[in-house]
C-alpha positions as CSV (number, residue, x, y, z in Angstrom):
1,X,-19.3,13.3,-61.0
2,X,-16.2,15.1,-59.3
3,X,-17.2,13.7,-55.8
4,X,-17.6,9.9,-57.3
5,X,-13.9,10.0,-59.0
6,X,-12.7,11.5,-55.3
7,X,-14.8,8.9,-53.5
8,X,-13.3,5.9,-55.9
9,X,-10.2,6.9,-55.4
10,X,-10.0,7.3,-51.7
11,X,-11.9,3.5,-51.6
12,X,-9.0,2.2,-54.0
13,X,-5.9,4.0,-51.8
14,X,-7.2,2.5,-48.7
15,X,-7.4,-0.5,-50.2
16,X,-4.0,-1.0,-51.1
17,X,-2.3,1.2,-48.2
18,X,-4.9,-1.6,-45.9
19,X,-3.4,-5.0,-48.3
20,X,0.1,-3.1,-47.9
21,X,-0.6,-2.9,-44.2
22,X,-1.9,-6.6,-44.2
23,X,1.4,-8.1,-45.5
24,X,4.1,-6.4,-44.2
25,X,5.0,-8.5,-42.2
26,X,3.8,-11.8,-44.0
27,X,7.0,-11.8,-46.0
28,X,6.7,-15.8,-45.5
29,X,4.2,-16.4,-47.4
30,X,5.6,-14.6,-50.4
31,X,6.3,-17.2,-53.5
32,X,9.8,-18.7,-54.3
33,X,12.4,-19.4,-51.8
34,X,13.0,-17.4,-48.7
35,X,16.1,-16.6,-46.9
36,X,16.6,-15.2,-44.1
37,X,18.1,-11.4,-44.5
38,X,20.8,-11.6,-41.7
39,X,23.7,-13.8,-43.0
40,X,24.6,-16.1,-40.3
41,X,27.5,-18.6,-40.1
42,X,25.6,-21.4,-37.7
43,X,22.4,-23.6,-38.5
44,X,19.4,-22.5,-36.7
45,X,17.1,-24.7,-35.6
46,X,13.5,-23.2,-36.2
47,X,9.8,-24.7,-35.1
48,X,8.9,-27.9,-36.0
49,X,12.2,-29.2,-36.7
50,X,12.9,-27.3,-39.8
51,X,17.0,-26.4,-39.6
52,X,18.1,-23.4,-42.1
53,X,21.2,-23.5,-43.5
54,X,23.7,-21.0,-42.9
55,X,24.5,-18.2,-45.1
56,X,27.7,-17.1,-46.1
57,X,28.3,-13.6,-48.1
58,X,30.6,-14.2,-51.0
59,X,33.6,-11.6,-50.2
60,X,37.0,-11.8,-51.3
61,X,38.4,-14.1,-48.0
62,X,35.6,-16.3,-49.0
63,X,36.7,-16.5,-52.6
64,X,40.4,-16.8,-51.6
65,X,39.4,-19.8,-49.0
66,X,37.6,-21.5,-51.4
67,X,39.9,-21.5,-54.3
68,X,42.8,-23.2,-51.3
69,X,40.2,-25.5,-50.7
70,X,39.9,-26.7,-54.3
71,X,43.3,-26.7,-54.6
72,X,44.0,-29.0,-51.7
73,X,41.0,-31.4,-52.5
74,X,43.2,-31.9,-56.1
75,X,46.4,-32.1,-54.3
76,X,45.0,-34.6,-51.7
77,X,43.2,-36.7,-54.6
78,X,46.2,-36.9,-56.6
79,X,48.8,-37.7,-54.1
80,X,47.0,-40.5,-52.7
81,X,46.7,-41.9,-56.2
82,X,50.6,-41.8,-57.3
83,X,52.6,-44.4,-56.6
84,X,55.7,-45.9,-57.7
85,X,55.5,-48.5,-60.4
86,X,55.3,-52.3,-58.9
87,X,56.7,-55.5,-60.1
88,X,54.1,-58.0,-61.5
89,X,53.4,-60.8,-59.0
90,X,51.9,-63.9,-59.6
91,X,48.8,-64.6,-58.3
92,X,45.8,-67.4,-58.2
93,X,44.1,-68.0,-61.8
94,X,47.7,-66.7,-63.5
95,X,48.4,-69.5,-66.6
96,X,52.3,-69.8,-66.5
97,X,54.2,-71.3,-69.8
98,X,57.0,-73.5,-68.3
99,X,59.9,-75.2,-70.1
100,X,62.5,-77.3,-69.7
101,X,65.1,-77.3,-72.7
102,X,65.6,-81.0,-73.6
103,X,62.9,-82.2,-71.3
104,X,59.7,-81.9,-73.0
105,X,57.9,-84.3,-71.3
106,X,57.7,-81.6,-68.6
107,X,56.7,-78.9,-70.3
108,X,53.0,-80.9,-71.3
109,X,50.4,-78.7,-69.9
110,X,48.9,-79.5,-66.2
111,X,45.5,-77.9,-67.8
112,X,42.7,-80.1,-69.1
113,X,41.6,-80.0,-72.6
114,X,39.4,-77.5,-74.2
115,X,36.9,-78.4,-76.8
116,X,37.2,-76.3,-79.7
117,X,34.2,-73.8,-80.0
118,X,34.3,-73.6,-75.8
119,X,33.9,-70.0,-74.2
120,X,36.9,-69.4,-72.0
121,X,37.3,-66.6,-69.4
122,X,36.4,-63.4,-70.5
123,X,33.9,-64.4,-72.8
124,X,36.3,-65.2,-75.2
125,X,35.8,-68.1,-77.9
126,X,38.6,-70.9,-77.6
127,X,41.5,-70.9,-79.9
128,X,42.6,-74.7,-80.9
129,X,45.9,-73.1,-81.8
130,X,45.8,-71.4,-78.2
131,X,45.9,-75.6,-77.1
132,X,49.7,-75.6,-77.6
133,X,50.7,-72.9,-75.7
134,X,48.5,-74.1,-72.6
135,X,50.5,-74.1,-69.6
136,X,50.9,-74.5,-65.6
137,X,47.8,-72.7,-64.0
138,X,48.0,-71.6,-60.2
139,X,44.8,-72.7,-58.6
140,X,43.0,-70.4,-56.1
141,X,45.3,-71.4,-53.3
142,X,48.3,-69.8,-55.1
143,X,49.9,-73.6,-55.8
144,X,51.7,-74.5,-58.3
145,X,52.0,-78.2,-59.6
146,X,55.1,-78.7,-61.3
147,X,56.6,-82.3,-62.4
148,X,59.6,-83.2,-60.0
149,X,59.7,-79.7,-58.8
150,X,56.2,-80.9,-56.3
151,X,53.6,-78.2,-55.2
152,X,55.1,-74.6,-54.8
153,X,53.6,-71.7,-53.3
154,X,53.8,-68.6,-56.0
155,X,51.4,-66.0,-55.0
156,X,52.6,-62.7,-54.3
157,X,56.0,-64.3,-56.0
158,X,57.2,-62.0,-59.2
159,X,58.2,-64.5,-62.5
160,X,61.6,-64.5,-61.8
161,X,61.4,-65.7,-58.3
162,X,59.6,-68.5,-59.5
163,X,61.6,-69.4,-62.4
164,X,64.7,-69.6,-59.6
165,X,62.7,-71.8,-57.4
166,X,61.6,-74.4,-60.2
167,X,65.3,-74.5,-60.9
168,X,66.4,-75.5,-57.9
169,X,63.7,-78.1,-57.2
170,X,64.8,-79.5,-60.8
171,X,68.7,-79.4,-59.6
172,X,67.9,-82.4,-57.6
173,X,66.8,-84.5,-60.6
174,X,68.4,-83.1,-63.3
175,X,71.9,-82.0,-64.2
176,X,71.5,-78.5,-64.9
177,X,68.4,-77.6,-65.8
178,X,67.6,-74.9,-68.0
179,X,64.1,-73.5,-67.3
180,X,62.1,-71.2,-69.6
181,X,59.2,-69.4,-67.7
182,X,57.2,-66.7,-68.9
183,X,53.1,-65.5,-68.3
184,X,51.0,-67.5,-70.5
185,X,47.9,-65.3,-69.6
186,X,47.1,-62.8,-66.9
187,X,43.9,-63.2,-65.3
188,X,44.4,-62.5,-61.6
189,X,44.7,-58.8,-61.3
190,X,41.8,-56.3,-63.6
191,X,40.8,-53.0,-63.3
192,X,36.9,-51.7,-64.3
193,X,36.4,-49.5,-66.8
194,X,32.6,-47.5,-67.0
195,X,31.0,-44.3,-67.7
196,X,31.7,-42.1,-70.7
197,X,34.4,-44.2,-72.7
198,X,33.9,-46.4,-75.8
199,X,33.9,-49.9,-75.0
200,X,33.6,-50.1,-71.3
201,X,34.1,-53.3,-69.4
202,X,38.0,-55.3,-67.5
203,X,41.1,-54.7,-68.3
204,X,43.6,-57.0,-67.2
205,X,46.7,-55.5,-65.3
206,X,49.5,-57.4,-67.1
207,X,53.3,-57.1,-66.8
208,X,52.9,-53.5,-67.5
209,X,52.1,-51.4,-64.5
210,X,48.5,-49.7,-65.2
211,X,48.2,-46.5,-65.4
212,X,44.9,-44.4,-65.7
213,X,45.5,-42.9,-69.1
214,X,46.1,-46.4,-70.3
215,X,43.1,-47.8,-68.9
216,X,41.5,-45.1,-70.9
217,X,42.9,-45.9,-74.2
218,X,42.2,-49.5,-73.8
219,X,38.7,-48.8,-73.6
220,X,38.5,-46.9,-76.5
221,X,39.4,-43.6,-75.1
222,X,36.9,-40.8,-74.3
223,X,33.5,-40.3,-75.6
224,X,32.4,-36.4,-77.0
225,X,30.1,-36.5,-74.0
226,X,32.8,-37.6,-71.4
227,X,33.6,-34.7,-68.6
228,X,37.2,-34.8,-68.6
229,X,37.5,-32.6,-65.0
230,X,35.2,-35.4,-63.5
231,X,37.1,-39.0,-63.1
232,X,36.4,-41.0,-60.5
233,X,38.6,-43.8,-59.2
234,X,37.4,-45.8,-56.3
235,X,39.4,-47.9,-54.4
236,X,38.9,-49.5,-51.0
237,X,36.3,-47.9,-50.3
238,X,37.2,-44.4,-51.1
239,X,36.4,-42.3,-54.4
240,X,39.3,-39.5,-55.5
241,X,38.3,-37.0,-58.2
242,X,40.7,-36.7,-60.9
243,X,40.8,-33.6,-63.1
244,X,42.2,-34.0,-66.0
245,X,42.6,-30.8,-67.4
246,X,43.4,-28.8,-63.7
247,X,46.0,-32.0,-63.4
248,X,47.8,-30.7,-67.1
249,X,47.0,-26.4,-66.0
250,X,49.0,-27.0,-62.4
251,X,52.0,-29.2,-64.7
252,X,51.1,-32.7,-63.1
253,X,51.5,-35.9,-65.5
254,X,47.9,-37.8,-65.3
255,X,50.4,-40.8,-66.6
256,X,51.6,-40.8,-63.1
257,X,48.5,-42.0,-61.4
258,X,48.9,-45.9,-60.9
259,X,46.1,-48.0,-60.7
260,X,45.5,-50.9,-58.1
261,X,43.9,-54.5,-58.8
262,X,40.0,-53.7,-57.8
263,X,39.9,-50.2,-59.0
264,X,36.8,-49.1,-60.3
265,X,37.1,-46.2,-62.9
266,X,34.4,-44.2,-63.9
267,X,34.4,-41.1,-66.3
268,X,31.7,-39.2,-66.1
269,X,29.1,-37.4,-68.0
270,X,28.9,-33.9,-68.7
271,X,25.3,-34.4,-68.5
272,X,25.8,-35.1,-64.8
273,X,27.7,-31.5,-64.4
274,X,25.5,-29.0,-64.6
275,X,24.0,-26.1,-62.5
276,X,20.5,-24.8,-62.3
277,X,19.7,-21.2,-63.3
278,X,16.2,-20.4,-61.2
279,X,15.1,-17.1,-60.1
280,X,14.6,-13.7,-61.7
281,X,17.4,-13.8,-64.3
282,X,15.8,-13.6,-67.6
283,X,16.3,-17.1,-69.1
284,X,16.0,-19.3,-66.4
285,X,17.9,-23.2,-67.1
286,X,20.5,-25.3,-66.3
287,X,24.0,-25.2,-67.7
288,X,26.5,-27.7,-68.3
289,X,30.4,-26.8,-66.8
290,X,33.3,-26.2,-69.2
291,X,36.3,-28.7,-68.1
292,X,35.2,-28.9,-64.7
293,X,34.7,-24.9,-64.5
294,X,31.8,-22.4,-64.7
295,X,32.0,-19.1,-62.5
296,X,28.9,-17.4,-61.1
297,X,29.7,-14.5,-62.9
298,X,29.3,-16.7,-66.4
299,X,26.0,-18.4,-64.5
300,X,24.3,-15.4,-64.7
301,X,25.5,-14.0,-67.8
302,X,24.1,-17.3,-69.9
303,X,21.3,-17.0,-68.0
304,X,20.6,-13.3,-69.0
305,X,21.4,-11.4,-65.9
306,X,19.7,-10.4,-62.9
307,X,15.7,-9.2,-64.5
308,X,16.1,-5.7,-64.2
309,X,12.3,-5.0,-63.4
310,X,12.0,-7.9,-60.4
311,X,15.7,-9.0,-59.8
312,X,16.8,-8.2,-56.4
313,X,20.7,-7.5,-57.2
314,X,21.5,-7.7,-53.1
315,X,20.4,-11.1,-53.4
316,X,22.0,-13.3,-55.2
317,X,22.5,-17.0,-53.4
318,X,23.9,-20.5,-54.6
319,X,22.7,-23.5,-52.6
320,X,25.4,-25.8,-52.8
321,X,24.8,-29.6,-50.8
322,X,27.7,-30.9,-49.3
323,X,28.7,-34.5,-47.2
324,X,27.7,-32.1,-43.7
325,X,24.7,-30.8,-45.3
326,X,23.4,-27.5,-47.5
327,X,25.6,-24.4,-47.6
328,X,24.3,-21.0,-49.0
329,X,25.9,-17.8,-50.4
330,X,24.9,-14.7,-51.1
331,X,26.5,-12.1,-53.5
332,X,25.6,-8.2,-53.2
333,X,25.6,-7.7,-57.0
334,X,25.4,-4.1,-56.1
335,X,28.9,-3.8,-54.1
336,X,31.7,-2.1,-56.6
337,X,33.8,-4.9,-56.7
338,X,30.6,-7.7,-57.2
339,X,31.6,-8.7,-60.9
340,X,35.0,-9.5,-59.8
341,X,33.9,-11.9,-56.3
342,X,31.3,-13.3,-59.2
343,X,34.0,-14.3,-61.3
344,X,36.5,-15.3,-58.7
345,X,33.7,-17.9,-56.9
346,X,33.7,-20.9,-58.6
347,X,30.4,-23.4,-59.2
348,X,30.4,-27.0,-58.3
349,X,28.3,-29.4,-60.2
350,X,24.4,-29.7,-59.3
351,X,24.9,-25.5,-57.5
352,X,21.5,-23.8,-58.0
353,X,21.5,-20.4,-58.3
354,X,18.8,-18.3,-57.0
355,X,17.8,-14.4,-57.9
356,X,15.5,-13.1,-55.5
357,X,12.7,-11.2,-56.1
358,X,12.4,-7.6,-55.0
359,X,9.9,-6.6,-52.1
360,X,7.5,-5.1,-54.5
361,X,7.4,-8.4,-56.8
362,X,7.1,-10.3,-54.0
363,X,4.1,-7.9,-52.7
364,X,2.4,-7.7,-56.3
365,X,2.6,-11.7,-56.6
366,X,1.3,-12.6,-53.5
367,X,-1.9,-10.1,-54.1
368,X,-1.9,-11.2,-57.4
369,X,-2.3,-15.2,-55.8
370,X,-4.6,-14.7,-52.7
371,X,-7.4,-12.1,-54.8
372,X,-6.7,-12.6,-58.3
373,X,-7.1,-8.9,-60.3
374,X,-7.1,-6.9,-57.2
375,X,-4.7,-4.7,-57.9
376,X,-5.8,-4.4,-61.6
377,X,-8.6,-3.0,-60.3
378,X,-7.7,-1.0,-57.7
379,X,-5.7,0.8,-60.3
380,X,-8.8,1.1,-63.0
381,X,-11.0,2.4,-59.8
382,X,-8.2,4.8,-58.9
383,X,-7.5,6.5,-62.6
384,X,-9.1,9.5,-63.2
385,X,-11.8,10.1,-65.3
386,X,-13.1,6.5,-65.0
């Protein structure tokens, strides 16, 4: 009975010592995502096309370089954004209100009649009191017909600059003319409000200059949902990030960005800033950022830590996708100073976060996949007594 026990046990152990043997050095084929175990700083090019990303250990330069990055993105973002205020200028589809005191023959409206019930610009049911107050419209050449004043070319031209040049065409006519000239309606210059506010849609730029809080509090302001750190403004053909709360932190007035005719503003969801938890951290998921901030060092603590049992703490990576491609870190949880780097390195949005498994997990899991039980039963096979 002795020499069967002996015998099993010798099968079992050359078993495993032959499967450890076997897959040594078939790390590859391990489960979950593999890295390569010498950091590098360039993309290598591997068989069949397949390019690696490089790998870059978290250390305090790292952290310090990429907290100045930040920094400058903001700066850059911001700068480009804040101008000084401009004067209105008229431009084509602009309704003027013209009058001349004791001439009201001249102030009759240019524009044709409206029946009442008619949907106007905008969407906006027609007013028959709004009939009355119907002036001088500048058609999409930027003319403007005026009686005995002839066509005159306005855009680009502020109010007052018009009003001077009606008065002198009058002059010629009349015996000092007193002209009245104000905006009737401004329809030539809009912004575009969308994303996370409460009624999203135009807003007109009138005589005064838009800025991108007020563009925000025309539309209703902010809904609980909206990400405050994640504001875009595109114009020309270009998108700047604005972060609202960094702006406030760093002493910057958001009231000083000025917004541009065409500007497309979009806020964000919060929805759309998360990070993804994966790996061997106990509760595995994705997390939404706080004001445009979430640390690796809070990643991993909502998601439960490193697992003790199969968490390799010397690996540690975020995959982060950039405009040149995928980038990848790596932490040393077990270095002295790890909690601090992990606090110090900051997440972007739609980061994935990746705990490794240990050799042995990955040994024990790849067993476990290609000869289901195995190891189970090596181990019954291999306990004495059985």
């Amino acid at each position: 009975m002795r020499e069967q026990s002996t015998l099993r046990l010798c099968i079992a152990s050359s078993l495993a010592w032959g499967w450890i043997s076997l897959l040594s050095g078939c790390t590859a084929m391990a489960p979950g995502i593999q890295f390569n175990n010498a950091p590098n700083m360039e993309l290598q090019e591997q068989e069949g096309g397949v390019v690696t990303p490089p790998i870059k250990v978290i250390t305090p330069r790292l952290v310090k370089q990429e907290r100045t990055l930040r920094e400058q993105q903001v700066t850059e973002d911001i700068s480009a954004l804040r101008q000084p205020a401009q004067i209105y200028t008229i431009e084509p589809g602009d309704i003027l209100q013209i009058v001349v005191w004791d001439h009201p023959e001249l102030s009759a409206s240019m524009l044709p009649a409206v029946p009442p019930g008619a949907v106007v610009a905008g969407g906006v049911a027609f007013s028959p009191l709004a009939q009355a107050q119907s002036g001088f419209e500048v058609d999409h050449k930027g003319m403007l017909e005026f009686p005995y004043a002839g066509p005159l070319y306005v855009a680009g031209l502020s109010p007052e600059q018009v009003h001077k040049q009606i008065t002198q065409k009058l002059a010629v006519f009349l015996k000092n003319p007193r002209v009245t000239l104000r905006m009737l309606a401004y329809r030539s210059k809009r912004v575009y409000v969308d994303g996370e506010v409460r009624l999203p849609g135009v807003q007109a730029i009138n005589d005064i200059p838009m800025t991108l809080i007020e563009a925000i509090n025309r539309a209703g302001g902010l809904q609980p949902t909206a990400d405050q750190s994640r504001i875009s403004v595109s114009r020309a053909g270009k998108t700047y990030l604005i972060n609202m709360p960094l702006l406030v932190q760093r002493g910057m007035n958001p009231a000083e960005i000025m917004l541009r005719s065409g500007d497309v503003i979009r806020v964000l969801s919060r929805e759309e800033s998360k990070v993804f938890i994966s790996g061997e951290v106990t509760a595995p998921r994705s997390l939404p950022m706080r004001n445009g901030r979430l640390s690796l060092n809070e990643a991993l603590g909502e998601a439960g830590g490193i697992n003790p049992v199969t968490g390799d703490a010397k690996k540690v990576y975020v995959i982060r996708r950039n405009s040149q491609g995928s980038v990848v870190y790596q932490l040393d949880a077990n270095v002295p100073d790890a909690l601090a780097l992990a606090e110090g390195f900051e997440l972007n949005p739609k980061d994935v976060v990746y705990v490794a498994p240990t050799p042995l997990t990955n040994w024990n899991r790849t067993v476990s996949a290609m000869i289901p039980g195995a190891l189970p039963t090596a181990v019954i096979a291999g306990t004495p007594g059985r």
